[in-house]
Structures are given as structure tokens and as C-alpha cells.
ZADO-1210 file (C-alpha; in nm, 4 decimals, padded with zeros to 6 digits):
<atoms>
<atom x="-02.5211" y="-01.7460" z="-03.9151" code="UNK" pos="1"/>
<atom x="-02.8546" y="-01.8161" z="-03.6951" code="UNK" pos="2"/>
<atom x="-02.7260" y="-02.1377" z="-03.6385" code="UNK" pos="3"/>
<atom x="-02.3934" y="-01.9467" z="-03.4683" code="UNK" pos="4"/>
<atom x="-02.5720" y="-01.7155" z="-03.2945" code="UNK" pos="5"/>
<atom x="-02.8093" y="-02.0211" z="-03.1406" code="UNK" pos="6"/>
<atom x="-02.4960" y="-02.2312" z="-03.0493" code="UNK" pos="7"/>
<atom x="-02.3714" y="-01.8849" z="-02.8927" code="UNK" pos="8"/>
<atom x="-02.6789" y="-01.7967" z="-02.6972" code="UNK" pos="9"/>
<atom x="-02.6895" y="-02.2001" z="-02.5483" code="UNK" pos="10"/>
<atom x="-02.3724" y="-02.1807" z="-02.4057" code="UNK" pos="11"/>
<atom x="-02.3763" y="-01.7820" z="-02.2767" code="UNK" pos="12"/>
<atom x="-02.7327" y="-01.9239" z="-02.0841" code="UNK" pos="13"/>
<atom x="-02.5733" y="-02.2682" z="-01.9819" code="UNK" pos="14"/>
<atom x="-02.2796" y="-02.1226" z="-01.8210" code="UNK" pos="15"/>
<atom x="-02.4936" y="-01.9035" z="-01.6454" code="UNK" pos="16"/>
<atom x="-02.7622" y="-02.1670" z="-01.5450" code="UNK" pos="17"/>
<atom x="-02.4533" y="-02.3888" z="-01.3846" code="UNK" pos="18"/>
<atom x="-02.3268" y="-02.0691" z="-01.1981" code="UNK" pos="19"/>
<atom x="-02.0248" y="-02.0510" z="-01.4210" code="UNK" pos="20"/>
<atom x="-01.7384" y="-02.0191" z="-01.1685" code="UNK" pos="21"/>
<atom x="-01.4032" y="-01.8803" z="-01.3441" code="UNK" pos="22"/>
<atom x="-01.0958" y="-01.9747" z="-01.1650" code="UNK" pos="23"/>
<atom x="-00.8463" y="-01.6755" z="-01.1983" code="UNK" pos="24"/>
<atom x="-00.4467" y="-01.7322" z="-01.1906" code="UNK" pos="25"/>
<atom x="-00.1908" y="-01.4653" z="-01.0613" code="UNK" pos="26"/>
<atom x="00.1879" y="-01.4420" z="-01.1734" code="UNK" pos="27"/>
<atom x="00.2729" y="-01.1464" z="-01.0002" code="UNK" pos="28"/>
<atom x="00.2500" y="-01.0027" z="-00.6865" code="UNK" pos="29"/>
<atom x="00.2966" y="-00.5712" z="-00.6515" code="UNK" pos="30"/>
<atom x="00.3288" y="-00.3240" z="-00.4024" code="UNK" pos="31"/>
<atom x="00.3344" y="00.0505" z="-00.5037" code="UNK" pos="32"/>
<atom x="00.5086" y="00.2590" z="-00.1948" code="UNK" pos="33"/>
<atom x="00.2744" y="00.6052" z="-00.2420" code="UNK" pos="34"/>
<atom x="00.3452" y="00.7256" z="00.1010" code="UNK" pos="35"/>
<atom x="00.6310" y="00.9977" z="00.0430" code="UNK" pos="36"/>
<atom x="00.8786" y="00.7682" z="00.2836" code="UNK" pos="37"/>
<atom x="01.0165" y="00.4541" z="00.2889" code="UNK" pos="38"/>
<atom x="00.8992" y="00.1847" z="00.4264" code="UNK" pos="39"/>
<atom x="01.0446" y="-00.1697" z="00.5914" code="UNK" pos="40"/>
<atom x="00.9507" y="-00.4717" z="00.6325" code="UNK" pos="41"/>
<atom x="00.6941" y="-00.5012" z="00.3751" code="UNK" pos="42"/>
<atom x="00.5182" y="-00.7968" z="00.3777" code="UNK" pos="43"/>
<atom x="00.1980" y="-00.9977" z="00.1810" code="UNK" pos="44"/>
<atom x="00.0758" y="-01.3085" z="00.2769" code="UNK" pos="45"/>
<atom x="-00.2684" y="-01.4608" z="-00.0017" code="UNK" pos="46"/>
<atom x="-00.4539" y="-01.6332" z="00.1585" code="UNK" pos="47"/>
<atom x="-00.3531" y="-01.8531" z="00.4929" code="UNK" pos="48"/>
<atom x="-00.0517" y="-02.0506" z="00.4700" code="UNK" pos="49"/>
<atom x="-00.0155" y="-01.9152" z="00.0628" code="UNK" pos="50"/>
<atom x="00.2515" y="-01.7209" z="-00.1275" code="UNK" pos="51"/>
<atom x="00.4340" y="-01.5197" z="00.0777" code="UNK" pos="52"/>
<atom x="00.6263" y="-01.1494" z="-00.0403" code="UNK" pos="53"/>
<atom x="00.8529" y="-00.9624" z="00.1765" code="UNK" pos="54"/>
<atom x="01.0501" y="-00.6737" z="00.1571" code="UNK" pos="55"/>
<atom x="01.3352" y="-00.5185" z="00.3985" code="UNK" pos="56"/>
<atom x="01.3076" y="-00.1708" z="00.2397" code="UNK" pos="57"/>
<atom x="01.0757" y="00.0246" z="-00.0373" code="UNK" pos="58"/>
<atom x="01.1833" y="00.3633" z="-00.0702" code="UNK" pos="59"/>
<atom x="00.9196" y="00.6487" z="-00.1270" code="UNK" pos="60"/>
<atom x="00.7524" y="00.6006" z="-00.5070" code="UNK" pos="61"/>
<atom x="00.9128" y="00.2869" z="-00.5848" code="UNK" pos="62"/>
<atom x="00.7297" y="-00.0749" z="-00.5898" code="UNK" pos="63"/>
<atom x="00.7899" y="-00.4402" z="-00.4265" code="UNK" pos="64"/>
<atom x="00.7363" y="-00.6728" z="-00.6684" code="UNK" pos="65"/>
<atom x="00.7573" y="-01.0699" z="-00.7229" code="UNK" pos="66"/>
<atom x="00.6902" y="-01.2878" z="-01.0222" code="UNK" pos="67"/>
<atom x="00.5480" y="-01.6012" z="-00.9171" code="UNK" pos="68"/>
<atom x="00.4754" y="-01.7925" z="-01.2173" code="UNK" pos="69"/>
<atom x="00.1011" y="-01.9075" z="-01.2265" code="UNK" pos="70"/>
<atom x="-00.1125" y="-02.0045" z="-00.9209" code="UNK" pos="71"/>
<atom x="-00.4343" y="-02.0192" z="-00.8362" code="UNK" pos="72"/>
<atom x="-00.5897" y="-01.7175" z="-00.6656" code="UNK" pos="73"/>
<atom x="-00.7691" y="-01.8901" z="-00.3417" code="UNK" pos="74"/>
<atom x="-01.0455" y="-01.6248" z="-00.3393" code="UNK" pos="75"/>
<atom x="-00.9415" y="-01.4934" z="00.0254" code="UNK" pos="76"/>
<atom x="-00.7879" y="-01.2885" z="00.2567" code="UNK" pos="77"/>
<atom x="-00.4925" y="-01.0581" z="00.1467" code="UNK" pos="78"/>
<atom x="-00.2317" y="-00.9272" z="00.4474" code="UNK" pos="79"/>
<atom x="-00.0623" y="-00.6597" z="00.3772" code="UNK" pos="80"/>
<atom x="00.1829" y="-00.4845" z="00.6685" code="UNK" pos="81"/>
<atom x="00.4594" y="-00.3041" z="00.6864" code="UNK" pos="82"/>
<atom x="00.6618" y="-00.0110" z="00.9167" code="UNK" pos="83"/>
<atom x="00.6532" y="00.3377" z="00.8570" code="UNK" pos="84"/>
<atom x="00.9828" y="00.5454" z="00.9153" code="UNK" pos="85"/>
<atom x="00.9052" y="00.6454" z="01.2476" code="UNK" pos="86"/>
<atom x="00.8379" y="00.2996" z="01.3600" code="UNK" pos="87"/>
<atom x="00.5051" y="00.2618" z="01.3390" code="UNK" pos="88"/>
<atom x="00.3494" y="-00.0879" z="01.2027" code="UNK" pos="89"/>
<atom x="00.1064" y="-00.0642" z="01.0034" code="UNK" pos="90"/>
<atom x="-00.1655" y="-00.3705" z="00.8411" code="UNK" pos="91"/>
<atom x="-00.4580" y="-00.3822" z="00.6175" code="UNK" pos="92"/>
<atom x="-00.6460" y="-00.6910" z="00.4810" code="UNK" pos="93"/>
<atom x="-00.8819" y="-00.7359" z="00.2613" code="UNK" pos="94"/>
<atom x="-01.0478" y="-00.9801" z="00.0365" code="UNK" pos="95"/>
<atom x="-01.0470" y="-00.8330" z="-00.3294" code="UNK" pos="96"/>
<atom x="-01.2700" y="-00.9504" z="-00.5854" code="UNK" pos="97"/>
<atom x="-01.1555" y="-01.0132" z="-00.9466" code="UNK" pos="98"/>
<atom x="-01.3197" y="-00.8094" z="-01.1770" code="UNK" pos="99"/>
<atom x="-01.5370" y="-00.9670" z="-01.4458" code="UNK" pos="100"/>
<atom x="-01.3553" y="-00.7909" z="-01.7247" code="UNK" pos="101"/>
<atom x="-01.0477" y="-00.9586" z="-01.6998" code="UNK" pos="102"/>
<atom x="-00.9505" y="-01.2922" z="-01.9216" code="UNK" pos="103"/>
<atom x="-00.9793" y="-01.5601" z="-01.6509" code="UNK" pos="104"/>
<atom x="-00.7709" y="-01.7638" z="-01.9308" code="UNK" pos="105"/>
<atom x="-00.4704" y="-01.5332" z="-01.8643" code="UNK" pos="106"/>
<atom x="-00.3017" y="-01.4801" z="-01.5288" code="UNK" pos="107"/>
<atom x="-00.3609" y="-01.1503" z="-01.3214" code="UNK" pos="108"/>
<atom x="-00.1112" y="-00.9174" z="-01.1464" code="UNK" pos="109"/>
<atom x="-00.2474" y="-00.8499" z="-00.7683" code="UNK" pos="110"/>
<atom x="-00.1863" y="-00.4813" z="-00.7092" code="UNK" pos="111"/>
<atom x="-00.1612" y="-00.2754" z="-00.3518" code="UNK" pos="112"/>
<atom x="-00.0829" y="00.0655" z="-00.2866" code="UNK" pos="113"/>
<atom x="00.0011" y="00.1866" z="00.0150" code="UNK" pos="114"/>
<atom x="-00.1342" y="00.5663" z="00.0950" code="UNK" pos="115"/>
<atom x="00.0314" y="00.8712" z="00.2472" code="UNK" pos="116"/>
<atom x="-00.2642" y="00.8177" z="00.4824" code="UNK" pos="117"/>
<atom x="-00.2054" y="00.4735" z="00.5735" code="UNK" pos="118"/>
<atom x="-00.4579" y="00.3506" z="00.3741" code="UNK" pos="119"/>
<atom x="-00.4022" y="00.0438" z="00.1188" code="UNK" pos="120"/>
<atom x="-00.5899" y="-00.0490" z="-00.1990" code="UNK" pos="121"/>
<atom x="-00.6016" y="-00.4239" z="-00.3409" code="UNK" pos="122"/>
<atom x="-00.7083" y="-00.4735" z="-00.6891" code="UNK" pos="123"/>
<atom x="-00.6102" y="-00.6900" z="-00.9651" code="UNK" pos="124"/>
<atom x="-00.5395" y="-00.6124" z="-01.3380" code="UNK" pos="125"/>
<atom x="-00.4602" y="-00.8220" z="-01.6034" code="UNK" pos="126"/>
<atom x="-00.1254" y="-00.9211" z="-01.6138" code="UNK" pos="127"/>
<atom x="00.0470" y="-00.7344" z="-01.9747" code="UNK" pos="128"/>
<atom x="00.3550" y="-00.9924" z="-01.9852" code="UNK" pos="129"/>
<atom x="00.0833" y="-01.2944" z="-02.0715" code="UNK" pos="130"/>
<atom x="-00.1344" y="-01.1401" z="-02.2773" code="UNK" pos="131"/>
<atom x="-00.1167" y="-01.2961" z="-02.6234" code="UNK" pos="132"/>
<atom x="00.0716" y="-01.6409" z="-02.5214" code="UNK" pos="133"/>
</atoms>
């Protein structure tokens, strides 16, 4: 058992000596309309010149979704835009971090929500459809 535990404790303080870098995957890219309306022309862009998910039309409470299969997440920007019903277009961008607590060894499901108030929030979670395989 000490001998575990020392095996345990050298690699948990190597792979934080050597800046232990997890590279994340996505399979699935989601867009949760919370603004009471519909919206058009819903589009993501990850990262420049990477996956791509557009939508003509998400009605008011319903999502935009794509399964991808598994790609690297390039650890950058996230464009989000889209048109409100009375025409307005609308952006947001941001750069969201992957949380620590998720299973790098799995792929994660990138998550926005669009607000009544315009605002959008980008997060990830792990993605339930791998979990297990």
C-alpha cells in the first residue's frame, strides 16, 4: 500500500512539475435560445477558420445543436451571433476555459445560452453520450 501511494504521489508531483497540459476534445456543439423569441441566423464559429454551426431559425426555448464527432478544442475564441426578431444582430465572443473537473479523456459538449438581455454564456460540460465508452 505505501508503495501505491509513493508511485501515486510521483506522478500527481511530476505532472505538475512538467506543467501538465490536458488537451480537451468536443463532440458537440449547443445553443440554448432563452430569449422568449426566435431567433435567425444563428451562427458559431471555434476558433478562426474551425468548426462552423449555423442555424436559419431557433424558436423561443428550443436549442441549435450539432454533433461533431471528436476534435480538438483549440483553446480560443468562440463567435457566437445571431438576429433578434426585430432585426437586430446581435454577437458575443469569448474565450471559455475548460473546467478542471471534467475527464479530459472524454469529449466535452460546448454550451451557449443566449439571454432575454442579449447576453450569452459559454461553458463546457462533460459530454453524457461518452461517458463510460
Amino acid at each position: 500500500m505505501k508503495v501505491l501511494n509513493l508511485v501515486t504521489l510521483c506522478v500527481l508531483t511530476s505532472a505538475c512539475a512538467t506543467g501538465f497540459n490536458p488537451r480537451y476534445y468536443y463532440s458537440d456543439i449547443e445553443i440554448d435560445n432563452l430569449t422568449g423569441e426566435t431567433l435567425r441566423n444563428v451562427r458559431v464559429q471555434v476558433g478562426p477558420g474551425g468548426r462552423v454551426l449555423e442555424c436559419a431559425e431557433v424558436t423561443k426555448d428550443r436549442i441549435c445543436q450539432q454533433r461533431i464527432g471528436k476534435h480538438l478544442y483549440p483553446k480560443a475564441e468562440v463567435r457566437l451571433s445571431w438576429q433578434t426578431e426585430d432585426g437586430r444582430q446581435m454577437s458575443a465572443q469569448e474565450n471559455p476555459s475548460v473546467p478542471l473537473t471534467l475527464v479530459y479523456s472524454q469529449p466535452i459538449r460546448l454550451m451557449m445560452e443566449i439571454a432575454a438581455d442579449g447576453s450569452a454564456k459559454f461553458y463546457f460540460k462533460q459530454d453524457d453520450l461518452f461517458i463510460g465508452e
